[in-house]
N, CA, C and O of each residue as an XYZ file, in Angstrom:
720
protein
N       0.829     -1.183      0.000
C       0.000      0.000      0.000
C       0.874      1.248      0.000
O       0.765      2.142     -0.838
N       1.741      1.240      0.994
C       2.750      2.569      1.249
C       3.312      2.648     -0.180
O       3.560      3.748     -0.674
N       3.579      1.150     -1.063
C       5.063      1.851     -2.438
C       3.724      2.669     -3.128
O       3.598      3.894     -3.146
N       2.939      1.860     -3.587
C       1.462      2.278     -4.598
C       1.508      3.679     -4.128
O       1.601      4.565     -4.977
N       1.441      4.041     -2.623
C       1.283      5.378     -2.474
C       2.511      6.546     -3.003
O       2.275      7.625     -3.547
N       3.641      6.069     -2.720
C       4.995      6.552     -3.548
C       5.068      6.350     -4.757
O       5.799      7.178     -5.300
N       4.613      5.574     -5.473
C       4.904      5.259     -6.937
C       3.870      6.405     -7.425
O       4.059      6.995     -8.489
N       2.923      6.645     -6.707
C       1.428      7.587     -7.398
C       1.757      9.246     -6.767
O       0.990     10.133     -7.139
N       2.421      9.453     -6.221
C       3.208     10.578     -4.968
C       4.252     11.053     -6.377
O       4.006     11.983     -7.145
N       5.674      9.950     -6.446
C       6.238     10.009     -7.390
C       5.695     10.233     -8.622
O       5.975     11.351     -9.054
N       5.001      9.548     -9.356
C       4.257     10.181    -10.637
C       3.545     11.849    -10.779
O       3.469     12.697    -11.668
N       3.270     11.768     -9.889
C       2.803     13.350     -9.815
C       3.597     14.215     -9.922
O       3.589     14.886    -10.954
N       4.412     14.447     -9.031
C       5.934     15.111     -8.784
C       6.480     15.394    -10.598
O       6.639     16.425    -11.252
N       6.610     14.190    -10.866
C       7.392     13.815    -12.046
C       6.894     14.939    -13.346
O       7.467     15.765    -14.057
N       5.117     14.288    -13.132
C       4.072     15.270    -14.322
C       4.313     16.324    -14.106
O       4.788     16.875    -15.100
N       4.223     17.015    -13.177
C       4.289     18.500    -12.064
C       6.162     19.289    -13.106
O       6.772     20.073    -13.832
N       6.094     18.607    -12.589
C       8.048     18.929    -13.071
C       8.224     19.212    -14.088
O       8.810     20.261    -14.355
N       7.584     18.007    -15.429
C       7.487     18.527    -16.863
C       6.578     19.267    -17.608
O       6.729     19.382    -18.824
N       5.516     19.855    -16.930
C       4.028     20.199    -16.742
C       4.625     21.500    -16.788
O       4.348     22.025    -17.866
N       5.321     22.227    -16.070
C       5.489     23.279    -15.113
C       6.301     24.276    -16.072
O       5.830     25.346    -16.457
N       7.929     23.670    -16.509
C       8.689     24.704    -17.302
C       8.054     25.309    -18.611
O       8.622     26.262    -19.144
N       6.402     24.568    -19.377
C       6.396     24.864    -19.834
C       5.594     26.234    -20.313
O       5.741     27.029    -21.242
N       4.658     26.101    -19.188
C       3.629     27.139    -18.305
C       4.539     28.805    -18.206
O       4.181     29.956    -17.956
N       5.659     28.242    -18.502
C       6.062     30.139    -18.025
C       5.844     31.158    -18.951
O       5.385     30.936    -20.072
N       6.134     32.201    -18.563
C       5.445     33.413    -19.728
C       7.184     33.661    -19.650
O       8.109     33.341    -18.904
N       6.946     34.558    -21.111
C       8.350     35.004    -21.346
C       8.416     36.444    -21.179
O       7.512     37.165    -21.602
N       9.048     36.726    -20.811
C       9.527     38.124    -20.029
C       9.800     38.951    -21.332
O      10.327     38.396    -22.297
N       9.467     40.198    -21.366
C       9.489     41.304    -22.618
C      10.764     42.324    -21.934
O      10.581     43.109    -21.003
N      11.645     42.170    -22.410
C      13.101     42.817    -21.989
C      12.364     44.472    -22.436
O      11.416     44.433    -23.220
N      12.858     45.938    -21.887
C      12.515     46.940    -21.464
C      12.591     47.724    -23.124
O      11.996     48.740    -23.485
N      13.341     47.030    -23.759
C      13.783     47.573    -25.405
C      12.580     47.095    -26.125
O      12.458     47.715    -27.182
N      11.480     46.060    -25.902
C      10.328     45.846    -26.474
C       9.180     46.280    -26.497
O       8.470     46.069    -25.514
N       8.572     47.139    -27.814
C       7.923     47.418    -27.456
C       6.329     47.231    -27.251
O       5.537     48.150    -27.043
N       5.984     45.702    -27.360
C       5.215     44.855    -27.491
C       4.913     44.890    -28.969
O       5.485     45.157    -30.026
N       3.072     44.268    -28.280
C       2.278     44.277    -30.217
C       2.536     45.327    -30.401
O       3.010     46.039    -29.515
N       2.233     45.857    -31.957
C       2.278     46.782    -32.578
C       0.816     47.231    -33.015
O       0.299     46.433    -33.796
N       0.014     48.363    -32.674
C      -1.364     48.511    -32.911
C      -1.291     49.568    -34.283
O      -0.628     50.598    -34.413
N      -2.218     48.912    -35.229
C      -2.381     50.192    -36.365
C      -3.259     50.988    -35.742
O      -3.782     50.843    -34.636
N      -3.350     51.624    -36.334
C      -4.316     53.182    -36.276
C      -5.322     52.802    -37.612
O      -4.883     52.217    -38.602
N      -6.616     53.198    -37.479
C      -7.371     52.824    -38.955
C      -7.169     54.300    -39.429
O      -7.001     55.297    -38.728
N      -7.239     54.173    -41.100
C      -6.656     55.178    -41.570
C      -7.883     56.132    -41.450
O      -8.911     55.763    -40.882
N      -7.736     57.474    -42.048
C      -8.443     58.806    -41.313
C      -9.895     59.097    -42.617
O      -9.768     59.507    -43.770
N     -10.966     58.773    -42.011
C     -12.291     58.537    -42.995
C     -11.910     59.664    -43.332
O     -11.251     60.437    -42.636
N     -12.499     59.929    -44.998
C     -12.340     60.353    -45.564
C     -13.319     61.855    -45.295
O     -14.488     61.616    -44.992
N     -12.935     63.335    -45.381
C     -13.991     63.933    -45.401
C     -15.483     64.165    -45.867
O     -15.923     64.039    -47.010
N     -16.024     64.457    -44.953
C     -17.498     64.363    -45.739
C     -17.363     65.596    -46.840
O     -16.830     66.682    -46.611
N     -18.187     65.023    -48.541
C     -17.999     65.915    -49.281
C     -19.318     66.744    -49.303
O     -20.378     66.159    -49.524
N     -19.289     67.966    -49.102
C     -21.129     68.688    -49.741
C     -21.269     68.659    -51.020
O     -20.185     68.580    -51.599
N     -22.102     68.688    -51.642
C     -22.736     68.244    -52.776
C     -22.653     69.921    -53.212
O     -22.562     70.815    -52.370
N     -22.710     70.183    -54.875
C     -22.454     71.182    -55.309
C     -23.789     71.938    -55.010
O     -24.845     71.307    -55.038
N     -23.768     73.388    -54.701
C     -24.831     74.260    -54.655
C     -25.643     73.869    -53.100
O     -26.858     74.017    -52.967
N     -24.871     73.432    -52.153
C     -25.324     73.316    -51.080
C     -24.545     73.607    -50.052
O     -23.773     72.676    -49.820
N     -24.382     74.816    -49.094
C     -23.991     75.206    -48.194
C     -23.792     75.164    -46.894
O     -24.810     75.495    -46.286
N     -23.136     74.965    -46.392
C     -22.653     74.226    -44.790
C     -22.555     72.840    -44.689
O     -22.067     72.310    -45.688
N     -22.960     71.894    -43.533
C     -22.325     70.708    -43.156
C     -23.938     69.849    -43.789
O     -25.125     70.167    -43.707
N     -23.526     69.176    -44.142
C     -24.715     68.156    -44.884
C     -25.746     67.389    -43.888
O     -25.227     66.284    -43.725
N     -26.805     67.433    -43.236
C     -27.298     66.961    -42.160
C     -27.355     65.415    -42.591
O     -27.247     65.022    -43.753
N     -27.575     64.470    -41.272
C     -27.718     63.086    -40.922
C     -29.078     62.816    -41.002
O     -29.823     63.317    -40.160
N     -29.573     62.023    -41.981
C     -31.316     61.487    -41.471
C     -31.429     61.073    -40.397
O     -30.589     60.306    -39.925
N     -32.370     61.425    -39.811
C     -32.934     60.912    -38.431
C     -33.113     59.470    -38.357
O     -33.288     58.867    -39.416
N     -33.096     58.859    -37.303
C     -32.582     57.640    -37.085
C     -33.463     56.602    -36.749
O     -33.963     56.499    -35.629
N     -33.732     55.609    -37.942
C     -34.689     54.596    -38.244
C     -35.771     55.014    -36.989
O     -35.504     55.699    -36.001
N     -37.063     54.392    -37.339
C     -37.879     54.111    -36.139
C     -37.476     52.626    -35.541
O     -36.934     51.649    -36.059
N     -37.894     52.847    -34.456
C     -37.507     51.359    -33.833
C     -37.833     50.096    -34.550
O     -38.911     49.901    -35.110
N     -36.739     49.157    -34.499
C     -37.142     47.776    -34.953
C     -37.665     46.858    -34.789
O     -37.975     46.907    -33.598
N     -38.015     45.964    -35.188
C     -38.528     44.666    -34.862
C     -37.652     43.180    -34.384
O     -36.603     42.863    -34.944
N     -38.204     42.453    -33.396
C     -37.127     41.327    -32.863
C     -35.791     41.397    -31.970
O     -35.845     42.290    -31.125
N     -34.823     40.784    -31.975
C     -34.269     40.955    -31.113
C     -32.786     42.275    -31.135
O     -32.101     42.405    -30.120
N     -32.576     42.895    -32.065
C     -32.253     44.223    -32.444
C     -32.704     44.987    -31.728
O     -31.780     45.441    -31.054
N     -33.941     45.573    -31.364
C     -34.299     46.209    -31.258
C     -35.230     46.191    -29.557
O     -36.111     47.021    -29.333
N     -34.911     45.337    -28.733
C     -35.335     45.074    -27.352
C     -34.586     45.738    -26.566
O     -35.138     46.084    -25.522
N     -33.184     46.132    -26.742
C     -32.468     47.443    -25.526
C     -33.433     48.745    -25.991
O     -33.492     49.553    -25.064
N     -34.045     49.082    -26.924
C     -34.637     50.422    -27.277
C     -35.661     50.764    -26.787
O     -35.921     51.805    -26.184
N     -36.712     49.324    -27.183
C     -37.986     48.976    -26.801
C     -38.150     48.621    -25.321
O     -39.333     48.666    -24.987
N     -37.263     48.261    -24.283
C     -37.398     48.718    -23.117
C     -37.027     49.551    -22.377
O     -37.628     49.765    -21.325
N     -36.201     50.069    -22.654
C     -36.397     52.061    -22.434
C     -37.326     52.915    -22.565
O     -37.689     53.884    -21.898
N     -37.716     52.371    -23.642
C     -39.299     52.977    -23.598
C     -40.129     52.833    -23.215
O     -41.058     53.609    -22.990
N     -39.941     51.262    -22.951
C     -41.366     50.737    -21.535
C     -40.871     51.562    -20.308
O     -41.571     52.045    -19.418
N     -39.804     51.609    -20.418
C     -39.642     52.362    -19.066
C     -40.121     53.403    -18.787
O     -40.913     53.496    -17.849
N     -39.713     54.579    -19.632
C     -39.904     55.651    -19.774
C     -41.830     55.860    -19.982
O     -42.385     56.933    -19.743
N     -42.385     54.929    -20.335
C     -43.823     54.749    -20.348
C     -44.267     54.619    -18.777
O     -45.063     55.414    -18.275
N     -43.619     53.439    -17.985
C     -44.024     53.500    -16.896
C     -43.801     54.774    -15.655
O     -44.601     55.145    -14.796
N     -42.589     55.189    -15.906
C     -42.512     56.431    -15.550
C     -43.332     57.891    -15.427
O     -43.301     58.718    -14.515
N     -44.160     57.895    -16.828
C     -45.039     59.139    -17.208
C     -46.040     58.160    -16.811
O     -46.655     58.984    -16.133
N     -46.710     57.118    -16.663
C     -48.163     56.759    -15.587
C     -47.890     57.485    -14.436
O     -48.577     58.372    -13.929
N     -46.736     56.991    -14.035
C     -46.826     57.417    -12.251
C     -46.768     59.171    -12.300
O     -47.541     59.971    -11.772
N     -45.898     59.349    -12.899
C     -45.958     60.903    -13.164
C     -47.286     61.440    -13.222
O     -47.697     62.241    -12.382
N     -48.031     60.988    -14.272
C     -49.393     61.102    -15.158
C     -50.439     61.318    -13.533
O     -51.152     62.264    -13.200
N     -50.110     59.921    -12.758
C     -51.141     59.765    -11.581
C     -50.873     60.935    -10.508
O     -51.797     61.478     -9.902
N     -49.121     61.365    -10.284
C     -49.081     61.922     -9.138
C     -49.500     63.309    -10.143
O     -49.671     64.116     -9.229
N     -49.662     63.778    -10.897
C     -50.134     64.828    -11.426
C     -51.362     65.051    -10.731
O     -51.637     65.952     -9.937
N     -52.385     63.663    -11.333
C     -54.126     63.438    -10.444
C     -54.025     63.637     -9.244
O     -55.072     64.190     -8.907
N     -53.198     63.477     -8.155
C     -53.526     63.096     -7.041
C     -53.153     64.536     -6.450
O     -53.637     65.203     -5.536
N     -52.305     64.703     -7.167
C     -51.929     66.514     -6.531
C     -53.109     67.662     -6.484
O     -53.606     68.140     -5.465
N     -53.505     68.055     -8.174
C     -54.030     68.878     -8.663
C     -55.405     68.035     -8.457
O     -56.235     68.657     -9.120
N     -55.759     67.414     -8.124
C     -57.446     66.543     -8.413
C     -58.119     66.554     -9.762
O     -59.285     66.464    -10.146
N     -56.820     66.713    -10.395
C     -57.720     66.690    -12.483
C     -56.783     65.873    -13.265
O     -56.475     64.859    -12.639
N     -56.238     65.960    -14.387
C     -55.599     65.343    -15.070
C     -54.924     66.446    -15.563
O     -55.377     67.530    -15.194
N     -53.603     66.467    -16.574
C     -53.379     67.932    -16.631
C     -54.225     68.304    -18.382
O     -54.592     67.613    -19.332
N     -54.222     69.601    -18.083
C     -55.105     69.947    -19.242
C     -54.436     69.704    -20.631
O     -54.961     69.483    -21.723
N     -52.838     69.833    -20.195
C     -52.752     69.563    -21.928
C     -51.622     69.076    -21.538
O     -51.649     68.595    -20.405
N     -50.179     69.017    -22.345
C     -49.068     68.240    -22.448
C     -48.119     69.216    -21.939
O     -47.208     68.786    -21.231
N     -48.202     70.769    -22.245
C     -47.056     71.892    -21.738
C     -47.327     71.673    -19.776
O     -46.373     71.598    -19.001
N     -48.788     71.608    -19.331
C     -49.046     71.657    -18.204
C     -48.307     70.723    -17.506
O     -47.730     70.989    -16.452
N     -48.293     69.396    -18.164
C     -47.514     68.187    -17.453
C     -46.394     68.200    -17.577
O     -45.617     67.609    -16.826
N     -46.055     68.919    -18.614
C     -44.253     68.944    -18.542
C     -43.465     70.035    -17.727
O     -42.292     70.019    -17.356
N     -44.655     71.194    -17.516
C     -43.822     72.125    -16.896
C     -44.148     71.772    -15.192
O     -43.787     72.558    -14.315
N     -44.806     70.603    -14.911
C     -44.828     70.015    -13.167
C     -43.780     69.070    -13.302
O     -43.254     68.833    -12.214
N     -43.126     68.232    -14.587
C     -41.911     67.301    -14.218
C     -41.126     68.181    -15.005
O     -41.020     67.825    -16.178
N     -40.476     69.355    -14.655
C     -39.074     69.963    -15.470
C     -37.734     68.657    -14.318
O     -36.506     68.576    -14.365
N     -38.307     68.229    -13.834
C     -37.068     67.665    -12.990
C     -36.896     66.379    -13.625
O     -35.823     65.831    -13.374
N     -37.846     65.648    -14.531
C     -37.346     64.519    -15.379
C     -37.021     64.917    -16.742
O     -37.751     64.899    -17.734
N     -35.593     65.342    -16.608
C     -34.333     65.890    -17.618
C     -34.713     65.050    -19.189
O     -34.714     65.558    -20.310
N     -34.969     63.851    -18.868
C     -34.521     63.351    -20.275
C     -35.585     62.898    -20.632
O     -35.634     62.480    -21.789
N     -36.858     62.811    -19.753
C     -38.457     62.518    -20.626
C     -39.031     64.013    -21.410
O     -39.702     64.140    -22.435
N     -38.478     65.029    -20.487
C     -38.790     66.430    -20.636
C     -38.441     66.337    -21.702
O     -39.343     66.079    -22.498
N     -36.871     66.501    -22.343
C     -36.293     66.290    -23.812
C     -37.277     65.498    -25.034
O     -37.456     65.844    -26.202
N     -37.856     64.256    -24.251
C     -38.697     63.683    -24.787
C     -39.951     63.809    -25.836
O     -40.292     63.443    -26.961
N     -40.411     64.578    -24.705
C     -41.663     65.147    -24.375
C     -41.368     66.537    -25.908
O     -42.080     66.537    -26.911
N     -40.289     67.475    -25.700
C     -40.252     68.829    -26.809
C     -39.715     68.229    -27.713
O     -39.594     68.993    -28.671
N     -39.119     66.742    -28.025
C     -38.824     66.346    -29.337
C     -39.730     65.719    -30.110
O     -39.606     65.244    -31.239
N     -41.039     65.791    -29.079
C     -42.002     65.322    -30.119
C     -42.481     63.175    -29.718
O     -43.523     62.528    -29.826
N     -41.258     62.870    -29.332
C     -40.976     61.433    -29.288
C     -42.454     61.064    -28.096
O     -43.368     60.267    -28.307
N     -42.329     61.613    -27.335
C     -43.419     61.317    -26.368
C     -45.183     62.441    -26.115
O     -45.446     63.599    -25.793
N     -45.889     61.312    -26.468
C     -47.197     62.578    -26.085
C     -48.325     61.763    -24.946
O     -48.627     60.579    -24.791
N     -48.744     63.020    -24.280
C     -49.873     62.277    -23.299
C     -51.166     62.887    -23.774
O     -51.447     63.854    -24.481
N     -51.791     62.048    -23.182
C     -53.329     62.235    -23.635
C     -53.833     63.375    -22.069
O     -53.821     62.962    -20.909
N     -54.138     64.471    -22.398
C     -54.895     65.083    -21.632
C     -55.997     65.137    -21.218
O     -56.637     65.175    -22.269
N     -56.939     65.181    -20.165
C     -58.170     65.262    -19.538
C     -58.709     63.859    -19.230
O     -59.924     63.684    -19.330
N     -57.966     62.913    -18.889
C     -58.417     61.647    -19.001
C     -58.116     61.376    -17.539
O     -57.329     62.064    -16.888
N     -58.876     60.193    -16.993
C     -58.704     59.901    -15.513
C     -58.259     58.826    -15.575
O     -58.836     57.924    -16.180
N     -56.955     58.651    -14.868
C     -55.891     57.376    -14.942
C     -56.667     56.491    -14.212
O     -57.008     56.615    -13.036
N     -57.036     55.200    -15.309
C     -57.505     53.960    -15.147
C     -57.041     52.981    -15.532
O     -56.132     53.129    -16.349
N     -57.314     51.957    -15.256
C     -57.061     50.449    -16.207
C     -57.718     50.691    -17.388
O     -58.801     51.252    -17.554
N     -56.675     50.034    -18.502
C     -57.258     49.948    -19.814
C     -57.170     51.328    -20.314
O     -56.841     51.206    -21.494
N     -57.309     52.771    -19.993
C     -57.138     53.878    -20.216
C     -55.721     54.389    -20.892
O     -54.743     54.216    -20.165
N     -55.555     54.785    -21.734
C     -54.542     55.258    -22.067
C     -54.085     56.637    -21.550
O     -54.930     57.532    -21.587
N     -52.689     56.964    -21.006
C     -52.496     58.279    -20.601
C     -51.703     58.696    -21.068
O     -51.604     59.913    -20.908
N     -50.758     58.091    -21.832
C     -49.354     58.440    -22.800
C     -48.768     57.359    -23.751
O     -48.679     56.145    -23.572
N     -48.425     58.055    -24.716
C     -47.888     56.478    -25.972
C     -47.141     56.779    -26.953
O     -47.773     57.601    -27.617
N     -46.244     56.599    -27.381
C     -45.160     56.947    -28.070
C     -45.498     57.249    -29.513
O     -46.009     56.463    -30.311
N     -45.153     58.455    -29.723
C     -45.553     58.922    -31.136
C     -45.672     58.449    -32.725
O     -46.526     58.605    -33.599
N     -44.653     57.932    -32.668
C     -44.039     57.372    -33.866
C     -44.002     56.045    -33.769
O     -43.364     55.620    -32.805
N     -44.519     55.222    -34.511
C     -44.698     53.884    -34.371
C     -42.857     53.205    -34.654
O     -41.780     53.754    -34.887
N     -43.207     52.081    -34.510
C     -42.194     50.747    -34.910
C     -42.355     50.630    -36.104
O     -43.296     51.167    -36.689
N     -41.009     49.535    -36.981
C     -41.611     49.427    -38.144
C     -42.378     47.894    -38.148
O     -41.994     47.078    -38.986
N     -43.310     47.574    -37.334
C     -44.608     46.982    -37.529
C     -45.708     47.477    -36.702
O     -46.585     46.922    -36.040
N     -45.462     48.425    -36.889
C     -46.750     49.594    -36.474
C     -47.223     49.339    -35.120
O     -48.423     49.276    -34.849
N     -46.118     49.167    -34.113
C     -46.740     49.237    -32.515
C     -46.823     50.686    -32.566
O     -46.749     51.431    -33.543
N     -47.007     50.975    -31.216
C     -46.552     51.972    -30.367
C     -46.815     51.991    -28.957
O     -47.963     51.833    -28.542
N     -45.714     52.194    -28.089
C     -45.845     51.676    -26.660
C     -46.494     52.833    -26.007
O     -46.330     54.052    -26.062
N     -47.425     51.898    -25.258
C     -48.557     53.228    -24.434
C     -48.739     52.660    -23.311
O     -48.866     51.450    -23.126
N     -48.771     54.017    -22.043
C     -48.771     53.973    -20.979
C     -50.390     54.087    -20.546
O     -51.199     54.942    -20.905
N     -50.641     52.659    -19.439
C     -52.119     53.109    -19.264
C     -52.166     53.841    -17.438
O     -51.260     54.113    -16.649
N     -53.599     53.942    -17.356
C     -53.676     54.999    -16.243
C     -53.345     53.974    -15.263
O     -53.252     54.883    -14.437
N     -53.113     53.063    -14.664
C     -52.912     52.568    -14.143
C     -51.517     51.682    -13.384
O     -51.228     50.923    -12.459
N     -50.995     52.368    -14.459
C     -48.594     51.987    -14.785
C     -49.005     50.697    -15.491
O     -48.172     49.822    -15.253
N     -49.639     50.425    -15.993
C     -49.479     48.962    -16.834
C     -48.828     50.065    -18.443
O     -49.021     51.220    -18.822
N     -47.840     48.599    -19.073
C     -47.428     49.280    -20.125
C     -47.566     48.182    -21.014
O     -47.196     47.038    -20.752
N     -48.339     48.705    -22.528
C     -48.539     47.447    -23.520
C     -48.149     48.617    -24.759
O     -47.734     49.773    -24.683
N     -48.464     47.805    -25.821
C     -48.459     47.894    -27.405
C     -49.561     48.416    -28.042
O     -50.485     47.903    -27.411
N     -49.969     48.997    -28.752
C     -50.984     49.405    -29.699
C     -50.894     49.529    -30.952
O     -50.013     50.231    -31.449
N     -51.764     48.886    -31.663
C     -51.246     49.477    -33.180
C     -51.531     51.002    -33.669
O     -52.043     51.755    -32.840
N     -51.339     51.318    -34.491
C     -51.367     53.006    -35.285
C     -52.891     52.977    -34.940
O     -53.421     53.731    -34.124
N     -53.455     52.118    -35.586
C     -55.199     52.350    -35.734
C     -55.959     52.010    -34.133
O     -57.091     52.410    -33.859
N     -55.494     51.577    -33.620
C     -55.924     50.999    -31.854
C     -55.923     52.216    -31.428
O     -56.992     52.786    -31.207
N     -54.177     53.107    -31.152
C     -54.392     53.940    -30.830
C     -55.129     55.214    -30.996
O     -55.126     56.091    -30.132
N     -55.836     55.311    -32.256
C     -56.389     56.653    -32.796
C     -57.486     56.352    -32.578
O     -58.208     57.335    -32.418
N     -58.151     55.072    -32.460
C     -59.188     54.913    -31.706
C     -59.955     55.070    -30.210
O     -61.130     55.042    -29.847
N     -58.746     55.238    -29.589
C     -58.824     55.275    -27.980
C     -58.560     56.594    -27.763
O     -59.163     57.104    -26.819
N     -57.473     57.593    -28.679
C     -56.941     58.694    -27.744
C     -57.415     59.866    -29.416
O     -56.924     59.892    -30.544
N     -58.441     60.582    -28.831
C     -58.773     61.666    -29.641
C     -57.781     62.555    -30.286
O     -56.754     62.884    -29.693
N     -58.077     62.978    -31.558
C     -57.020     64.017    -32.442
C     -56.717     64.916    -31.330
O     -57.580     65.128    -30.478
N     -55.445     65.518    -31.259
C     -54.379     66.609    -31.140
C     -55.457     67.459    -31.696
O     -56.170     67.253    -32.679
N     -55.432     68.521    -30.814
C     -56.435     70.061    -31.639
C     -55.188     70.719    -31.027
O     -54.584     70.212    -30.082
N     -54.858     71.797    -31.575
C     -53.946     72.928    -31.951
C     -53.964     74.278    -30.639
O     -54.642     75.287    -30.443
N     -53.527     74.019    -30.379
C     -53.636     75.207    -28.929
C     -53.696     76.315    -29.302
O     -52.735     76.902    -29.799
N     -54.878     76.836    -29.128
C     -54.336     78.141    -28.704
C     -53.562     78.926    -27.728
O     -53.584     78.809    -26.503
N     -52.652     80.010    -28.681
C     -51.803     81.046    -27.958
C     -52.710     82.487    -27.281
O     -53.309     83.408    -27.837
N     -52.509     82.208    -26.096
C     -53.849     83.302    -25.725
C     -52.279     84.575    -24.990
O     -52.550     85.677    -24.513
């Protein structure tokens, strides 16, 4: 029993030993100056097109996609949906109404920086005069997907999908404010 245990003691040792020198890293003497990284060469300037003046603008940037592309986008926006319910509600619960229009609700959250942005780029609209319920719509994203969702916030923080035509069914035309 004891050699078996030395002979298997010894074998290890042995593997260990030839195992080992080959494991080492090689040392980069102080004159090396490792890999060598390219640089990618320098894009080419953007050209303007003749008879057109200043910097050439960028098209605005696809509407959201479909599948799995497009799920970091599409839940930001659920987010940002669930966000303007609760907003939407503590609006109700403050004032005891809903707010009358979309400037009213944005100028009680100037402190949410990047829905606010939202909100004057057009990207986000709420439905005014409505009493946050289930099934109720209180806000829903302007611009559809390209298979015609659009994510809408109901009165209640639930957040689902609508199509173009669902929604124009539930949330009455935009009328034009007057500037008084």
């Amino acid at each position: 029993m004891r050699a078996t245990l030395s002979l298997g003691l010894g074998v290890l040792i042995l593997l260990t030993g030839v195992a080992l020198p080959g494991c080492s890293k090689k040392r980069r003497s102080d004159d090396d100056p490792g890999p060598v990284v390219q640089q990618p060469p320098n894009p080419m300037p953007q050209q303007v097109p003749p008879g057109v003046q200043g910097p050439v603008k960028q098209p605005p940037p696809p509407p959201r996609g479909i599948g799995v592309a497009a799920r970091g986008d599409t839940e930001e926006v659920k987010g940002d949906m669930r966000t303007i319910a609760q907003l939407y509600q503590a609006y109700h619960t403050e004032f005891r109404k809903s707010p009358p229009n979309q400037k009213a609700f944005m100028d009680s959250n100037r402190q949410a920086n990047a829905l606010y942005r939202k909100f004057q780029s057009g990207q986000y609209k709420i439905v005014p005069n409505v009493r946050p319920a289930s099934g109720i719509i209180v806000a829903y994203e302007a611009v559809a997907d390209q298979s015609g969702h659009h994510v809408v916030a109901m009165g209640d923080g639930a957040v689902d999908f609508a199509t173009t035509q669902e929604l124009r069914a539930q949330v009455p035309e935009e009328k034009q404010e007057q500037k008084r």
